[in-house]
C-alpha positions as CSV (number, residue, x, y, z in Angstrom):
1,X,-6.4,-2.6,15.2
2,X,-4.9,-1.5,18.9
3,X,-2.9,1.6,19.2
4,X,0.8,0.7,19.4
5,X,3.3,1.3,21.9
6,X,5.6,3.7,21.6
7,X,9.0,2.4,21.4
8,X,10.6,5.8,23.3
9,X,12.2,5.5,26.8
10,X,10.4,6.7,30.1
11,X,11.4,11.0,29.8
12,X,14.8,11.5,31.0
13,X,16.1,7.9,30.9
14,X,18.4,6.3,28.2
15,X,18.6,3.2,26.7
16,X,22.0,1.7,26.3
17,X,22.8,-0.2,22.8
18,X,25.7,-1.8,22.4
19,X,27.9,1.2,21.5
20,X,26.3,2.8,24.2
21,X,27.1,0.3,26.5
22,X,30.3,0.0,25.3
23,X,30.9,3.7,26.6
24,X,29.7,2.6,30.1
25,X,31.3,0.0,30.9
26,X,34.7,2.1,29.5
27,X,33.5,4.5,32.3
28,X,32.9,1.5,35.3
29,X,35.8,-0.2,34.4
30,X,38.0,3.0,34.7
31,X,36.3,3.6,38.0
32,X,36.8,0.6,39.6
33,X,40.5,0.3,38.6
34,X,41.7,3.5,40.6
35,X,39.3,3.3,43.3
36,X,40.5,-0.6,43.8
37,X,44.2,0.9,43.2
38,X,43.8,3.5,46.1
39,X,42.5,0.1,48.5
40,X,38.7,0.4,48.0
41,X,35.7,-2.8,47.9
42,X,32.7,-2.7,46.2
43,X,28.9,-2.9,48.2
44,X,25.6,-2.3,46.5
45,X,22.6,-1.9,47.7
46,X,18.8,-1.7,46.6
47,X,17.5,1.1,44.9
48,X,14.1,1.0,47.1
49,X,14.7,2.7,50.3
50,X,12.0,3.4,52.9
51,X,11.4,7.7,51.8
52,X,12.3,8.7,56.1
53,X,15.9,8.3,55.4
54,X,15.8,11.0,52.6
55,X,13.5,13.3,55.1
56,X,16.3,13.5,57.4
57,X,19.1,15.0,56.2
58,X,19.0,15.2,52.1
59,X,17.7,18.5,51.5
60,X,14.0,19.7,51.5
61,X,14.8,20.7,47.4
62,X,15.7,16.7,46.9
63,X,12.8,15.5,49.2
64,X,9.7,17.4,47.9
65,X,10.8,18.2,44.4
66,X,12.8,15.3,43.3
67,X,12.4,12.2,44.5
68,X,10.3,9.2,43.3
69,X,7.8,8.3,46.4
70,X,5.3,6.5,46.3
71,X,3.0,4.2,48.7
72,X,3.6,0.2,48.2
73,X,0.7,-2.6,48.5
74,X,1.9,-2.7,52.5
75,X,0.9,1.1,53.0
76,X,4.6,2.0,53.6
77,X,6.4,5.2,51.9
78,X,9.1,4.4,49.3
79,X,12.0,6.3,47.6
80,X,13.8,5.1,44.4
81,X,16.8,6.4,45.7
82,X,18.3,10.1,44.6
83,X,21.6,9.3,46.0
84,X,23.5,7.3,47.6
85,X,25.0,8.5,51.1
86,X,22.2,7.6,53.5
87,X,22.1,4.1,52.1
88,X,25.6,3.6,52.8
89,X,25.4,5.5,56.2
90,X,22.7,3.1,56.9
91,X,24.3,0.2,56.4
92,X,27.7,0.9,57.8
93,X,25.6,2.1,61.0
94,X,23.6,-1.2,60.7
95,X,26.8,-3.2,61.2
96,X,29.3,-1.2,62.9
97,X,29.9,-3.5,65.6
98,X,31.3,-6.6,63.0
99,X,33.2,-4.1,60.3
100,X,36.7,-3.3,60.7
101,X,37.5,0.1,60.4
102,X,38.4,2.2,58.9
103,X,36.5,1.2,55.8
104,X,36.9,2.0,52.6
105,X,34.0,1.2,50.2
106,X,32.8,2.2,46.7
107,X,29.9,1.6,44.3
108,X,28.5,2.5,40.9
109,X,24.5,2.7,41.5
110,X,21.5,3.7,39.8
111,X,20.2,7.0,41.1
112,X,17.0,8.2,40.4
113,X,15.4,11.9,40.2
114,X,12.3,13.8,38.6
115,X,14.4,16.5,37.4
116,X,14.2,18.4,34.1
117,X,16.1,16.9,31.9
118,X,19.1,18.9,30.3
119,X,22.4,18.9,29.2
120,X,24.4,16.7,32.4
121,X,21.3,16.6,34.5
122,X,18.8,13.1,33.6
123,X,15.9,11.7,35.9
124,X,18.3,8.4,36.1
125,X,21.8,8.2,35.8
126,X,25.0,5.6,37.1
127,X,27.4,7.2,39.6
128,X,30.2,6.4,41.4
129,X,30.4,6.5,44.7
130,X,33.6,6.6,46.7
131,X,33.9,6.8,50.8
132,X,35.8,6.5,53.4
133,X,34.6,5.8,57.7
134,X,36.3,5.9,60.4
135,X,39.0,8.7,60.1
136,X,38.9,11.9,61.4
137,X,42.2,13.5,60.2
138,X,42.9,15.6,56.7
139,X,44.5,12.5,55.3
140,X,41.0,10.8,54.3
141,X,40.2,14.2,52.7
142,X,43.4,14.1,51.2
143,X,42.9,10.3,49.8
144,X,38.9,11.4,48.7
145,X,39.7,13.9,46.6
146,X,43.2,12.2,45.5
147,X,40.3,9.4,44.0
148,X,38.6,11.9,42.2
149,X,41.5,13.4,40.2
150,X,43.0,10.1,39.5
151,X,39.6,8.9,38.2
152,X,39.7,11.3,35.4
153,X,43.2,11.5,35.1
154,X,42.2,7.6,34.3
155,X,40.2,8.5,31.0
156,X,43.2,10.8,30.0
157,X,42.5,14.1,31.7
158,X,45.0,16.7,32.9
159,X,45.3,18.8,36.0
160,X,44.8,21.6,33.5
161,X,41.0,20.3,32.2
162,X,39.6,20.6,35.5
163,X,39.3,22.5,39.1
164,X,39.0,21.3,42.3
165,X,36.9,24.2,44.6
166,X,37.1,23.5,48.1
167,X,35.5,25.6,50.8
168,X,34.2,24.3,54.8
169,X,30.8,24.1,56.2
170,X,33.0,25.1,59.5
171,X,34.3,28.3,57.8
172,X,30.8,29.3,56.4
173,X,29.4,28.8,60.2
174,X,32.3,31.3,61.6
175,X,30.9,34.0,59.3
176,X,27.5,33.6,60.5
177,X,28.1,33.5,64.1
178,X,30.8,37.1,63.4
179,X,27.0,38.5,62.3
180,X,24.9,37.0,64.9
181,X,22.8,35.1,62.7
182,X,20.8,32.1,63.7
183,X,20.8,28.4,63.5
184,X,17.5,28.4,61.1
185,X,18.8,31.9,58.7
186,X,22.0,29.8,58.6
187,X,20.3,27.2,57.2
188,X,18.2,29.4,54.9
189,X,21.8,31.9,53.9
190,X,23.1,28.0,52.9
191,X,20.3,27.7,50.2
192,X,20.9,31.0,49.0
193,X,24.3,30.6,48.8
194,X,24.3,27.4,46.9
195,X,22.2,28.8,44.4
196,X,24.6,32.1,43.8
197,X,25.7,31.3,40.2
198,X,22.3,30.3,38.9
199,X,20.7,33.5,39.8
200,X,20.6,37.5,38.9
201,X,23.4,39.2,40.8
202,X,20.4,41.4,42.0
203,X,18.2,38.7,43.1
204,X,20.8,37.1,45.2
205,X,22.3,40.4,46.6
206,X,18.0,40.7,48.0
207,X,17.8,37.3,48.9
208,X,20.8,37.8,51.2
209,X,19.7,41.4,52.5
210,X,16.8,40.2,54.1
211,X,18.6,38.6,56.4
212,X,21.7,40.0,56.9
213,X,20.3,44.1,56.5
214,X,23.3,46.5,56.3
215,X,25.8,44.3,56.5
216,X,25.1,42.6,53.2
217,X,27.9,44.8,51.4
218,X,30.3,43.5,54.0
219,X,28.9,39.8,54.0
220,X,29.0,39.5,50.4
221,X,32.5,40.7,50.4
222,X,33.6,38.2,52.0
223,X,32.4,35.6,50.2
224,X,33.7,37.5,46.9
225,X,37.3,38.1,48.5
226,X,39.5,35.8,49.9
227,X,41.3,38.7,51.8
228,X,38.3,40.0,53.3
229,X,37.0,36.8,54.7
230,X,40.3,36.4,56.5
231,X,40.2,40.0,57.9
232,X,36.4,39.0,59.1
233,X,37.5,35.9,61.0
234,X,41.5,36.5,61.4
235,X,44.3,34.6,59.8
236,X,44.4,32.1,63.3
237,X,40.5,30.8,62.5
238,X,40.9,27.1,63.2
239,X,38.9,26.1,60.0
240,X,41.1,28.6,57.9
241,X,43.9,27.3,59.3
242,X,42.6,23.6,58.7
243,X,42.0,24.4,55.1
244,X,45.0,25.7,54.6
245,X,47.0,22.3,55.6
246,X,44.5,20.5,53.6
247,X,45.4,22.2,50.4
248,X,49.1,22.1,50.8
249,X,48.6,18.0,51.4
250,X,47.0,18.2,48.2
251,X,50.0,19.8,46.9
252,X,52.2,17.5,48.3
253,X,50.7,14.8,46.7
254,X,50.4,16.5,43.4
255,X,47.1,18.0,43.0
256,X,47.7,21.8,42.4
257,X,44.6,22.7,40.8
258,X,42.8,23.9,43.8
259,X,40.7,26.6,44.2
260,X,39.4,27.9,47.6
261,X,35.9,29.0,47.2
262,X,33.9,30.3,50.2
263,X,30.5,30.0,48.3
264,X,30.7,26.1,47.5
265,X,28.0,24.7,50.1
266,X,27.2,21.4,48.4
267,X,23.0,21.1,48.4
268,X,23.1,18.1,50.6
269,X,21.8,18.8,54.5
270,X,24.4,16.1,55.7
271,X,27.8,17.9,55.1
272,X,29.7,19.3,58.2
273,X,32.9,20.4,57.2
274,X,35.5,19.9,53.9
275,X,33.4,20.3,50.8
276,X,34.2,20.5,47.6
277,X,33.4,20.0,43.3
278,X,35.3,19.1,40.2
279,X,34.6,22.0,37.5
280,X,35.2,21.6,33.8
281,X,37.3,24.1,33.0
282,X,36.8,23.8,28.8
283,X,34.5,27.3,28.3
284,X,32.4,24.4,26.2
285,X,31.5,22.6,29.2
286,X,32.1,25.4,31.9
287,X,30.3,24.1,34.8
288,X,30.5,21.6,38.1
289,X,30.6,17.8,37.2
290,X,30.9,16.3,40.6
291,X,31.2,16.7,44.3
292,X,31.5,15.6,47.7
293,X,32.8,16.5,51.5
294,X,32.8,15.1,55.1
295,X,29.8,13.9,56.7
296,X,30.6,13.0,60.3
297,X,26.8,12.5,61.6
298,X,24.8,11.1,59.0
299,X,24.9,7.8,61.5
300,X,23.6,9.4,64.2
301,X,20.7,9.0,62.2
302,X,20.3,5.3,63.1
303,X,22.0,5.0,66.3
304,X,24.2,7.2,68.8
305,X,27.1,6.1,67.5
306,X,28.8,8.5,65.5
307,X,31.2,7.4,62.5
308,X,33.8,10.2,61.1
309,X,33.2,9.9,57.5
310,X,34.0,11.3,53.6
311,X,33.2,10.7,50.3
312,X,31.9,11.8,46.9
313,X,29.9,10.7,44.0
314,X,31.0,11.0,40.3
315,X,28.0,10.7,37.8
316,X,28.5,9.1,34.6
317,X,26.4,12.1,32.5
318,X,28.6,14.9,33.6
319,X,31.5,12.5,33.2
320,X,30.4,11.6,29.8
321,X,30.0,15.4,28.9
322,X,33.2,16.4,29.9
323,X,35.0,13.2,28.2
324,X,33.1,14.3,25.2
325,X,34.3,18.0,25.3
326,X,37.6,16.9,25.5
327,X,37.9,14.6,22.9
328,X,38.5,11.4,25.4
329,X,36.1,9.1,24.5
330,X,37.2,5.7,22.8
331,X,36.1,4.6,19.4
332,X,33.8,1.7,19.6
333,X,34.8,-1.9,19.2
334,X,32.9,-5.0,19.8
335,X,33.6,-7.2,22.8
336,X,33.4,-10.2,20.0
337,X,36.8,-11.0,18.3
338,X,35.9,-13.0,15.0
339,X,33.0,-14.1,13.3
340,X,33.2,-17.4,11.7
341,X,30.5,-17.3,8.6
342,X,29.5,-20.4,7.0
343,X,30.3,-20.8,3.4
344,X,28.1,-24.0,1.4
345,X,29.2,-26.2,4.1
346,X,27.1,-27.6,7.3
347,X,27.2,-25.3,9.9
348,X,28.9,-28.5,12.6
349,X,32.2,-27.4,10.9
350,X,31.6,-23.7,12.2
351,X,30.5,-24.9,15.5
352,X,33.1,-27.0,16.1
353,X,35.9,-24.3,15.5
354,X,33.9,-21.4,17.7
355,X,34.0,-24.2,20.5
356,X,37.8,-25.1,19.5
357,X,38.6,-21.4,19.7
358,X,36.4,-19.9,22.6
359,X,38.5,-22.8,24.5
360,X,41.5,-20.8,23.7
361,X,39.8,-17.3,24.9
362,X,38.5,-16.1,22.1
363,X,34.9,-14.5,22.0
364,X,33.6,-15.5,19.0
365,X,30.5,-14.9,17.2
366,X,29.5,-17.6,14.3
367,X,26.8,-16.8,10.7
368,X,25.2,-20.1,10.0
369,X,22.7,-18.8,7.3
370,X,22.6,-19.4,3.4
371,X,23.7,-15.3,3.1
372,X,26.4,-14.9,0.2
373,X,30.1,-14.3,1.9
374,X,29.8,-10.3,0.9
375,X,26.7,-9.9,2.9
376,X,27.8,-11.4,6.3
377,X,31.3,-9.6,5.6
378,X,28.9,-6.4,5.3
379,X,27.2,-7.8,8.9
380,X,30.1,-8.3,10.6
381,X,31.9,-4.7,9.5
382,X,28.2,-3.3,10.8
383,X,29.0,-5.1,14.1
384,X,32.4,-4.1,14.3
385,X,33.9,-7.2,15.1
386,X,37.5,-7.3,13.6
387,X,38.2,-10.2,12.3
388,X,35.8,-12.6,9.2
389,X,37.1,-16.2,8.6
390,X,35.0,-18.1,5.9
391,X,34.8,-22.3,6.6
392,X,33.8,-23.5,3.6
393,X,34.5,-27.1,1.9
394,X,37.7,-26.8,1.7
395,X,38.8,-24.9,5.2
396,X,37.2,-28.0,6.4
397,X,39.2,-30.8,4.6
398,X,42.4,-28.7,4.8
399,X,42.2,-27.4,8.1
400,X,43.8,-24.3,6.4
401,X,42.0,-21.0,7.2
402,X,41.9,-17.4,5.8
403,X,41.8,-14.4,9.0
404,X,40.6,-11.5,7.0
405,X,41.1,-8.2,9.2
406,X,38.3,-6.0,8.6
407,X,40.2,-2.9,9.6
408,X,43.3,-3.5,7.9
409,X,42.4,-5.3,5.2
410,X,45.1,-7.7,5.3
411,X,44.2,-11.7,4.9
412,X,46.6,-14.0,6.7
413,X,46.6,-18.1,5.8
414,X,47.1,-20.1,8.5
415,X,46.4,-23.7,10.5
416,X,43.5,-24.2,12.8
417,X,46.0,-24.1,15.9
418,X,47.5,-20.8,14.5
419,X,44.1,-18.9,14.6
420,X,44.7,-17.6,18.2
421,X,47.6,-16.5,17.8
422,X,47.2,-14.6,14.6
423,X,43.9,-13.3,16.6
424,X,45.7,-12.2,19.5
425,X,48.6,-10.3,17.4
426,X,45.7,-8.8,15.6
């Protein structure tokens, strides 16, 4: 006898049931609504990418660590994709000369990554992804991370379940270049810096003393303090000063729940100024959900033209997690409205009302087998589908029908042409 398969998922993956599914498309549809409200379209895109457009500019971490590459039949190098900003950059750069800008796109992909799997973090998840090309100005910062609040404000958040931290690439530069430190120890301090609250205090305080000697006290500092990283680069910094505006446009539009945070670097290579995360602020689920920031280069990758851009990616696990914590997750409730069940009768009679009523709208689902009445109510209760009507004999000849609700309990009696309504009513 052959071994048999086992009927687990690939490590790190899910399988979606119904009730599962149910849950994500909740979360699309919530998605698309606000980021259709605020003007965006939706594009997709392949998950196979060729692997040099992750090389470039995703992060050596992503690249050599993470990412699914493997050699196809034609001997060229190919990347499930870990994220989705190069594919869009690609495309937008691909096309430039027919699009009118600015543009305003979003999608919900599949991203893939061989991470280890743990609480918010999966090797493939959904995310939404939410950008904006073509403007240079604080008002498409403004509008990005207006999109991300709303989004969860759609699933029933409030401004006091969740932190925006915001920081600059620009501001982080400024502090280098006051120490002298070079373009590649920049790029190292980054990576250090990025990794600040998943270390030992110690360990980062070393990493950052090998390059920055005896001024890591003072360094540090500034990162720590507010006050001291202005008294480092002086209250007229441009890219203080540029901050600054951009959180009192946030303010003006509503969003008080910022926090500036000079050691937010965002892992991504791409990144060149605004950055900035969503952060749970339930002490259940303390920790970053999402992200995003301005990437004004990333085309430069395909051509010389160069396309201002900003966006941000919201994944559904994190999102998931945090609707969880917070209690904002819907109760499950089939996308089929009535089951019509057979009762000693030929099963036309059924058929013929499902076709009558899914005419009308109705999704209905029909139980054609020689079950007793109490086992397909039984069925139908397990499938959460709210409504049973028995056709039997006399439903038939009558043309008079019983709508049972399953949650209520209540039984209503009434002609074939009143079913929808009594349906719809619920």
């Amino acid at each position: 006898m052959s071994k048999k398969i086992d009927t687990s998922s690939y490590k790190g993956v899910r399988d979606f049931y119904p009730k599962e599914m149910h849950i994500e498309k909740y979360l699309f549809d919530g998605m698309r609504k606000v980021a259709e409200r605020y003007g965006y379209v939706e594009y997709g895109a392949s998950p196979l990418e060729p692997a040099e457009l992750y090389k470039a500019k995703s992060g050596e971490e992503i690249i050599h660590e993470q990412t699914y590459t493997f050699t196809d039949r034609g001997d060229r190098e190919v990347t499930l994709r870990p994220e989705m900003t190069p594919t869009v950059a690609r495309m937008v750069a691909g096309r430039k000369r027919d699009l009118a800008f600015p543009l305003r796109w979003y999608s919900i992909p599949n991203l893939f990554r061989y991470e280890n799997p743990q609480r918010g973090r999966l090797r493939e998840h959904f995310q939404l992804n939410v950008d904006i090309f073509g403007v240079t100005g604080l008002d498409a910062d403004v509008e990005i991370i207006s999109v991300a609040s709303d989004t969860l404000k759609q699933f029933g958040a409030t401004t006091a379940d969740y932190s925006i931290l915001i920081n600059s690439r620009k501001i982080f530069q400024d502090l280098c270049e006051h120490f002298n430190i070079s373009t590649e120890q920049q790029y190292i301090l980054s990576k250090i810096i990025d990794k600040k609250n998943k270390v030992e205090k110690d360990l980062f305080r070393e990493a950052v003393e090998k390059i920055l000697l005896s001024n890591t006290d003072i360094f540090i500092g500034a990162l720590e303090r507010t006050k001291n990283l202005i008294e480092l680069l002086g209250e007229k910094n441009p890219h203080i000063q540029n901050l600054v505006v951009l959180i009192e446009k946030l303010e003006n539009v509503g969003i008080t729940n910022v926090v500036f945070t000079p050691t937010l670097m965002r892992g991504f290579d791409y990144y060149t100024d605004i950055v900035f995360e969503i952060f749970d602020t339930n002490p259940d689920n303390r920790r970053s959900l999402f992200g995003g920031g301005r990437y004004d280069n990333l085309t430069e990758l395909f051509s010389d033209d160069k396309v201002p851009a900003v966006g941000f990616g919201m994944g559904d696990v994190t999102l998931l997690d945090f609707l969880t914590t917070h209690n904002l997750l819907p109760e499950y409730q089939s996308e089929v409205t009535v089951m019509l069940a057979s009762v000693k009768t030929d099963s036309s009679a059924v058929i013929h009302l499902a076709q009558t009523l899914r005419s009308a709208g109705v999704n209905v689902a029909t139980e054609t087998s020689d079950k007793g009445v109490g086992d397909k109510i039984k069925a139908t209760l397990k499938l959460a589908i709210p409504f049973f009507i028995a056709v039997g004999e006399n439903e038939t000849t009558s043309k008079q029908y019983k709508v049972k609700n399953l949650i209520t309990e209540q039984e209503t009696s009434v002609s074939e042409h009143e079913i929808v309504d009594v349906l719809k009513r619920g």
